[in-house]
N, CA, C and O atoms as a GROMACS GRO file, in nm:
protein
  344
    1UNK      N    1  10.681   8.048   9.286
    1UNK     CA    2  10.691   7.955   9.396
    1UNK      C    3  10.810   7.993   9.483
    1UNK      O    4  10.911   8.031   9.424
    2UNK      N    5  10.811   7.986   9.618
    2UNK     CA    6  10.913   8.026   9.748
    2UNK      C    7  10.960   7.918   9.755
    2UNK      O    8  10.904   7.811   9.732
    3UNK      N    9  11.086   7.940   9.792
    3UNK     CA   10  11.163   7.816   9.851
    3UNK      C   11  11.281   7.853   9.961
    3UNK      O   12  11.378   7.929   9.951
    4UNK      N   13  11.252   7.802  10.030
    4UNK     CA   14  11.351   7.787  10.154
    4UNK      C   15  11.462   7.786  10.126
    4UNK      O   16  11.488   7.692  10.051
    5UNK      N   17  11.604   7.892  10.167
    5UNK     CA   18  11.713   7.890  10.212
    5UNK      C   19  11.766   7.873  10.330
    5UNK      O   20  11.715   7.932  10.425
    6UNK      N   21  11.874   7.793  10.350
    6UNK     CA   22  11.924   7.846  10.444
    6UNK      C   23  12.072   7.856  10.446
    6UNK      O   24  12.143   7.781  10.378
    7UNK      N   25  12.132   7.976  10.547
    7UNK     CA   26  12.242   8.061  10.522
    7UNK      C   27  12.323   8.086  10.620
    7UNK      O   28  12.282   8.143  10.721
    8UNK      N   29  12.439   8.051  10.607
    8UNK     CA   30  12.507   8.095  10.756
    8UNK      C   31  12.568   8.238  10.786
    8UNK      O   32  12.676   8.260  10.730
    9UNK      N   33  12.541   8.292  10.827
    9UNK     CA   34  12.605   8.461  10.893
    9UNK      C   35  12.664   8.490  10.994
    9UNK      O   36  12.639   8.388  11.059
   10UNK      N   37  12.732   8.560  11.067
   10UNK     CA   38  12.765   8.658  11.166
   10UNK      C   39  12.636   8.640  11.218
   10UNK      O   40  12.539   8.612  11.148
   11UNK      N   41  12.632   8.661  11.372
   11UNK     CA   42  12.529   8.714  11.443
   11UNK      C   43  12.546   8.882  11.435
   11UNK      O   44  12.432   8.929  11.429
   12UNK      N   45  12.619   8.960  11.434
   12UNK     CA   46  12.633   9.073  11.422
   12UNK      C   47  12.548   9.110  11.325
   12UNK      O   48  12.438   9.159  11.354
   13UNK      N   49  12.599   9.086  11.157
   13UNK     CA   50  12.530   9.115  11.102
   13UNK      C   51  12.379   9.092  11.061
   13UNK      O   52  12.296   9.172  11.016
   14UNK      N   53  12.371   8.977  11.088
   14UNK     CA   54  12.211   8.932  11.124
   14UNK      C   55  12.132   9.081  11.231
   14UNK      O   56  12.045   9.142  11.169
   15UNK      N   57  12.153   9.118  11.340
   15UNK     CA   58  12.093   9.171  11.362
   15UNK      C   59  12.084   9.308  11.318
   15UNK      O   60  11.972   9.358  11.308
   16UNK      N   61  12.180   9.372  11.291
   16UNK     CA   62  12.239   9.450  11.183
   16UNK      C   63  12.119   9.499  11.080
   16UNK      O   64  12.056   9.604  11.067
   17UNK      N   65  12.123   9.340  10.997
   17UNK     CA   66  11.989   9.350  10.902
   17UNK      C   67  11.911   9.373  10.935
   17UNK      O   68  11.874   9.484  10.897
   18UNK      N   69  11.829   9.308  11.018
   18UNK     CA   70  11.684   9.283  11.074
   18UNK      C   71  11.643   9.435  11.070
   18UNK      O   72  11.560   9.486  10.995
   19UNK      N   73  11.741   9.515  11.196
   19UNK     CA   74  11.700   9.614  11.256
   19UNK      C   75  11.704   9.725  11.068
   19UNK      O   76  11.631   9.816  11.029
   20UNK      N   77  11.778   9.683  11.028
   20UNK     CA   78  11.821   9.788  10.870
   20UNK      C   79  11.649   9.748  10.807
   20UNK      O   80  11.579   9.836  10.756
   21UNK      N   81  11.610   9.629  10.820
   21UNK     CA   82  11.500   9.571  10.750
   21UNK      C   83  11.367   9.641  10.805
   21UNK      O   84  11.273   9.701  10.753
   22UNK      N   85  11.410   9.598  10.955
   22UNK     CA   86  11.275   9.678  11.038
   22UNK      C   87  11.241   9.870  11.003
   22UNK      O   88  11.133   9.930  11.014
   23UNK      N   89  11.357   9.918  10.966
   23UNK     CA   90  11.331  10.037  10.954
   23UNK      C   91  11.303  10.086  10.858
   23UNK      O   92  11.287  10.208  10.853
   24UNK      N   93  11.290  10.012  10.756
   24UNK     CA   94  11.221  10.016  10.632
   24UNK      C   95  11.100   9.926  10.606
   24UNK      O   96  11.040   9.897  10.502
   25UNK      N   97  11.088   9.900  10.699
   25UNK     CA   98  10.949   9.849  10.727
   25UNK      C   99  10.933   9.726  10.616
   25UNK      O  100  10.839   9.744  10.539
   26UNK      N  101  10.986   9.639  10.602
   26UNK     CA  102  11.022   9.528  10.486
   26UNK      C  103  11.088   9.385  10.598
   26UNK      O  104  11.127   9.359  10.712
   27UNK      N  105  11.069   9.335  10.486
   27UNK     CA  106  11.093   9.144  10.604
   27UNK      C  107  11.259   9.141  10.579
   27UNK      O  108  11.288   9.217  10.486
   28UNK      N  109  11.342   9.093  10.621
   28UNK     CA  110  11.462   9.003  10.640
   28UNK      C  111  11.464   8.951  10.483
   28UNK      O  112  11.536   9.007  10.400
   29UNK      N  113  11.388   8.848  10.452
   29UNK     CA  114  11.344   8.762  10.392
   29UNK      C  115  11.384   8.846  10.212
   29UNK      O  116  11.471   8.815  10.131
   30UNK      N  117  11.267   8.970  10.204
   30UNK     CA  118  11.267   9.042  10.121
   30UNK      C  119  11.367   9.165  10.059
   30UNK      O  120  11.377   9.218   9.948
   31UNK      N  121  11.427   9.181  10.175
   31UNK     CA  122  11.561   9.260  10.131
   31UNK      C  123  11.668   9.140  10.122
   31UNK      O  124  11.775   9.185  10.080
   32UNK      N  125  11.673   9.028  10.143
   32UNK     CA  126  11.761   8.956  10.058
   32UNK      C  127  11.705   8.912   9.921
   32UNK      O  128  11.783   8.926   9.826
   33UNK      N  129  11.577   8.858   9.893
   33UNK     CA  130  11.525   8.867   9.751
   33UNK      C  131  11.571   8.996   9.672
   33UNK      O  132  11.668   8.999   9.596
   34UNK      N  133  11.516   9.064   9.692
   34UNK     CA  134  11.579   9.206   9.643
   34UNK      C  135  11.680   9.220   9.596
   34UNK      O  136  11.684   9.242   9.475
   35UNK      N  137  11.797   9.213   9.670
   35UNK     CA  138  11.972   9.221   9.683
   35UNK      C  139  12.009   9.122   9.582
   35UNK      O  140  12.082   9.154   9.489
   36UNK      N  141  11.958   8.993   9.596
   36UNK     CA  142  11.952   8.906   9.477
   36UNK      C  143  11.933   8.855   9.395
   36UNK      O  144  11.990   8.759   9.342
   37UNK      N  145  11.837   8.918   9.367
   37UNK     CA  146  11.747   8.945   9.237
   37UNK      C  147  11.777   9.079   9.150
   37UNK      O  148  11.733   9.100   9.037
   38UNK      N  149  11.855   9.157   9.219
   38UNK     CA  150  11.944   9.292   9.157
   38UNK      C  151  12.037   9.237   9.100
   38UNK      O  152  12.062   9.264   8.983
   39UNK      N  153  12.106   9.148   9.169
   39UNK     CA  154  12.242   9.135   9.119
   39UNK      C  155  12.231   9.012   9.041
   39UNK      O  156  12.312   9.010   8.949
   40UNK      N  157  12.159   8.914   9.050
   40UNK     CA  158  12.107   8.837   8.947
   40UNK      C  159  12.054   8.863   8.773
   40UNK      O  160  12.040   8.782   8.681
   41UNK      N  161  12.039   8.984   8.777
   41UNK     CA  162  11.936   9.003   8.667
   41UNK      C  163  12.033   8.964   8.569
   41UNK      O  164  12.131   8.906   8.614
   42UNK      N  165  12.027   8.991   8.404
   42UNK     CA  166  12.065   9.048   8.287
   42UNK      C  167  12.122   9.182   8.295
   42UNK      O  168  12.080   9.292   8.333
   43UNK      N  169  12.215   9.145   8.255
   43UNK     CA  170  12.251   9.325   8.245
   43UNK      C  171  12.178   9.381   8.108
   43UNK      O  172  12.167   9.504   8.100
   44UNK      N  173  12.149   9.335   8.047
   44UNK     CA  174  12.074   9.425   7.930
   44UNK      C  175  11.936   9.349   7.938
   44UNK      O  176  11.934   9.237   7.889
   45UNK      N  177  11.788   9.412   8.012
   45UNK     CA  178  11.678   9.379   7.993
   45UNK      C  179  11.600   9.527   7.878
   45UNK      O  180  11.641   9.643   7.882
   46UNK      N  181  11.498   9.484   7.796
   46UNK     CA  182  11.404   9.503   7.723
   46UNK      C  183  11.310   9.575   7.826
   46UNK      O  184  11.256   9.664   7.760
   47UNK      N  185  11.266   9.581   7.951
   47UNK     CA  186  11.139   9.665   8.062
   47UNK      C  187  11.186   9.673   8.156
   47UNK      O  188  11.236   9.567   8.194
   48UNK      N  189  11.203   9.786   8.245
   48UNK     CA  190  11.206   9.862   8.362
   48UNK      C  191  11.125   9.781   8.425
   48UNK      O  192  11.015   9.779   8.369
   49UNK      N  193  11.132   9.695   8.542
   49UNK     CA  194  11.068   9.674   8.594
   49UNK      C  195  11.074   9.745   8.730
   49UNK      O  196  11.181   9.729   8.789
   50UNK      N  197  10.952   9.844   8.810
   50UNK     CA  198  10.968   9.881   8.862
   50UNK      C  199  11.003   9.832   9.067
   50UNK      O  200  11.066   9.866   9.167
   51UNK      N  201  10.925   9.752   9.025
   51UNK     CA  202  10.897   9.618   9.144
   51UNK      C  203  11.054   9.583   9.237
   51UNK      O  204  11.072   9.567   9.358
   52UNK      N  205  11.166   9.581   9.104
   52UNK     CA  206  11.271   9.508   9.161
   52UNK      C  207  11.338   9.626   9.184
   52UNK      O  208  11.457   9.616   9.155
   53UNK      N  209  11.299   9.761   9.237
   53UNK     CA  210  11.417   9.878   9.293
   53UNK      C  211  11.376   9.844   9.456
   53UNK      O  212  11.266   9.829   9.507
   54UNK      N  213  11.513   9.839   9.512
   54UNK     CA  214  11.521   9.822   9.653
   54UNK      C  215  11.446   9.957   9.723
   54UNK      O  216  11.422  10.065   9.669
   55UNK      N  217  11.419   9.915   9.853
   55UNK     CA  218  11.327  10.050   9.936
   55UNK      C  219  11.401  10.151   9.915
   55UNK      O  220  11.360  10.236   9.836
   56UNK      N  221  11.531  10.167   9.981
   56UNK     CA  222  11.598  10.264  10.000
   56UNK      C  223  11.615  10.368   9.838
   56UNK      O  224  11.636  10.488   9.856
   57UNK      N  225  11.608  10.330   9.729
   57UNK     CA  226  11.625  10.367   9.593
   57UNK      C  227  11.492  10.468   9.585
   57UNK      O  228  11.491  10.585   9.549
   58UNK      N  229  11.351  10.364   9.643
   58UNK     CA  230  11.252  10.394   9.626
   58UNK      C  231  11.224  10.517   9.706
   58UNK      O  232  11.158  10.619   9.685
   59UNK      N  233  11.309  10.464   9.824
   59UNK     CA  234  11.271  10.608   9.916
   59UNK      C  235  11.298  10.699   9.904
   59UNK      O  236  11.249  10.782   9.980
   60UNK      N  237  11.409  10.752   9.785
   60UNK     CA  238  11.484  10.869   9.717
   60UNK      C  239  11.433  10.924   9.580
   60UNK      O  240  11.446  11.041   9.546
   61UNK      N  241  11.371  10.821   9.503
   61UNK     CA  242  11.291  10.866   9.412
   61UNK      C  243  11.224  11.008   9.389
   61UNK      O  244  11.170  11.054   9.490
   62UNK      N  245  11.219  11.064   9.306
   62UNK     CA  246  11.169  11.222   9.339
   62UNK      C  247  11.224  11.293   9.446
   62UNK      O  248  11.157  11.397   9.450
   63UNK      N  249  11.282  11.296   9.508
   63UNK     CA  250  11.310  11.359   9.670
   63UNK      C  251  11.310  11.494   9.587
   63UNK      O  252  11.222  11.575   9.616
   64UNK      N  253  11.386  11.521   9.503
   64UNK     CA  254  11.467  11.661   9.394
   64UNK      C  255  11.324  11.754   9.395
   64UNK      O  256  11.307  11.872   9.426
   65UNK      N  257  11.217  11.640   9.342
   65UNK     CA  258  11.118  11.676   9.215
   65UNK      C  259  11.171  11.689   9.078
   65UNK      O  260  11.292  11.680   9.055
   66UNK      N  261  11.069  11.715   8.973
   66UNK     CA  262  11.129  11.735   8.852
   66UNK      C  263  11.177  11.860   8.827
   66UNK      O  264  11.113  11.955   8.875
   67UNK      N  265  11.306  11.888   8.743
   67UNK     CA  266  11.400  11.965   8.711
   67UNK      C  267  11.342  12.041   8.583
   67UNK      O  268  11.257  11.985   8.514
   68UNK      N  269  11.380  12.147   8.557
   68UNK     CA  270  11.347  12.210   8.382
   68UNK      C  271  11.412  12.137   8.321
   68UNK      O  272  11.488  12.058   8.377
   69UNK      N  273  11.397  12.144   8.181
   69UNK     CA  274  11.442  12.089   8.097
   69UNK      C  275  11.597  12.179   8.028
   69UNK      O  276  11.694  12.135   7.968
   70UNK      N  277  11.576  12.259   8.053
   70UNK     CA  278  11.692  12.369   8.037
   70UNK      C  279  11.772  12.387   8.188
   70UNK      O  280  11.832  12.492   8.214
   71UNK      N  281  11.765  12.269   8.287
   71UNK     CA  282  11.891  12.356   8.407
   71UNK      C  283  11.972  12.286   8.405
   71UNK      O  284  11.981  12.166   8.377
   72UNK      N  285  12.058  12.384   8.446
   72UNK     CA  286  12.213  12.370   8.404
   72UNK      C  287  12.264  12.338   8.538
   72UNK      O  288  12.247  12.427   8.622
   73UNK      N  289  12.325  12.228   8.578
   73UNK     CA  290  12.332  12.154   8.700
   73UNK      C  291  12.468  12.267   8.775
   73UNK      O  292  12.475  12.340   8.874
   74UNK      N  293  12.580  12.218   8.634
   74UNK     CA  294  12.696  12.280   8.687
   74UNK      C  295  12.702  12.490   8.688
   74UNK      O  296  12.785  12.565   8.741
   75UNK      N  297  12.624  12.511   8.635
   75UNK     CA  298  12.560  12.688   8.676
   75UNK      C  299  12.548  12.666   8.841
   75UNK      O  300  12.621  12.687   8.937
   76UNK      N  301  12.412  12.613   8.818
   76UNK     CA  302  12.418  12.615   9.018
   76UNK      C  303  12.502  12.562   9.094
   76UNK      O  304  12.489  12.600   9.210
   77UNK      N  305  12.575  12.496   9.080
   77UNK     CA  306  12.702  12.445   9.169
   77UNK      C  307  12.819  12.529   9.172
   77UNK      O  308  12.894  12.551   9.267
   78UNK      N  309  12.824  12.582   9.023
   78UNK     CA  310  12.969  12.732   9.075
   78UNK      C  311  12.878  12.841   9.086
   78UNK      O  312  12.941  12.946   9.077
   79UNK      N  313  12.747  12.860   9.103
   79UNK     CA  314  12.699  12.985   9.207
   79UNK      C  315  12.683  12.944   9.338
   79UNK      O  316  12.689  13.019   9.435
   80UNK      N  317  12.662  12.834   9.341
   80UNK     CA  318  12.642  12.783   9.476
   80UNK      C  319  12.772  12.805   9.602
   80UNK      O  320  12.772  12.830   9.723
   81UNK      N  321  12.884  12.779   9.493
   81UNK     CA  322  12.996  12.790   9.524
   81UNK      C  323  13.082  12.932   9.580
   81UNK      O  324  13.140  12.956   9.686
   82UNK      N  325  13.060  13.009   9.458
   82UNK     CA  326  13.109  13.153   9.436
   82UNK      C  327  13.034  13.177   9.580
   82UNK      O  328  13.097  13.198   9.684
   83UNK      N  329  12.903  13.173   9.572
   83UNK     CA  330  12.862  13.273   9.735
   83UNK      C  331  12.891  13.207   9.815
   83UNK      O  332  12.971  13.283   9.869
   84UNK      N  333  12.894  13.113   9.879
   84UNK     CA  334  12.926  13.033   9.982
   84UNK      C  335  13.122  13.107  10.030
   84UNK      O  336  13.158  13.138  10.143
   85UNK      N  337  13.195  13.114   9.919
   85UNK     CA  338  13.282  13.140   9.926
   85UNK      C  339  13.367  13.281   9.899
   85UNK      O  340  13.488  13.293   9.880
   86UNK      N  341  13.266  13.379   9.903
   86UNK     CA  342  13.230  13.493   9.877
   86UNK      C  343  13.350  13.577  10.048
   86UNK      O  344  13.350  13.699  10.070
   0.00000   0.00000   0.00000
């Protein structure tokens, strides 16, 4: 069941949001559920729920792809390094 808040803000940041909201294509409404329902939870839950990761989390998800199981993060970062600085 929904229930009505209401909240006082900045006009700044109000629009701030909206436009942060609009570009993730999500309501006002729902990126504050979100935000507070993150920080609400349990810190120790029993299921991943996937539902409650904010867009922006979501929108980074995989970006990498999956990694081997054998790579060695810090190998590529001091080769990455060494040539860059070569």
């Amino acid at each position: 069941m929904d229930s009505k808040l209401t909240i006082r803000l900045s006009t700044d940041v109000i629009e701030r949001a909206k436009k942060y909201a609009s570009e993730r294509k999500t309501s006002l409404s729902k990126l504050i559920e979100t935000y507070l329902d993150g920080i609400s939870q349990p810190k120790e839950e029993e299921e991943f729920d996937q539902s409650q990761i904010s867009p922006l989390v979501k929108s980074l998800m995989g970006a990498a792809g999956p990694l081997p199981e054998d790579y060695d993060y810090k190998k590529e970062y001091r080769d990455y390094l060494e040539k860059k600085y070569q």
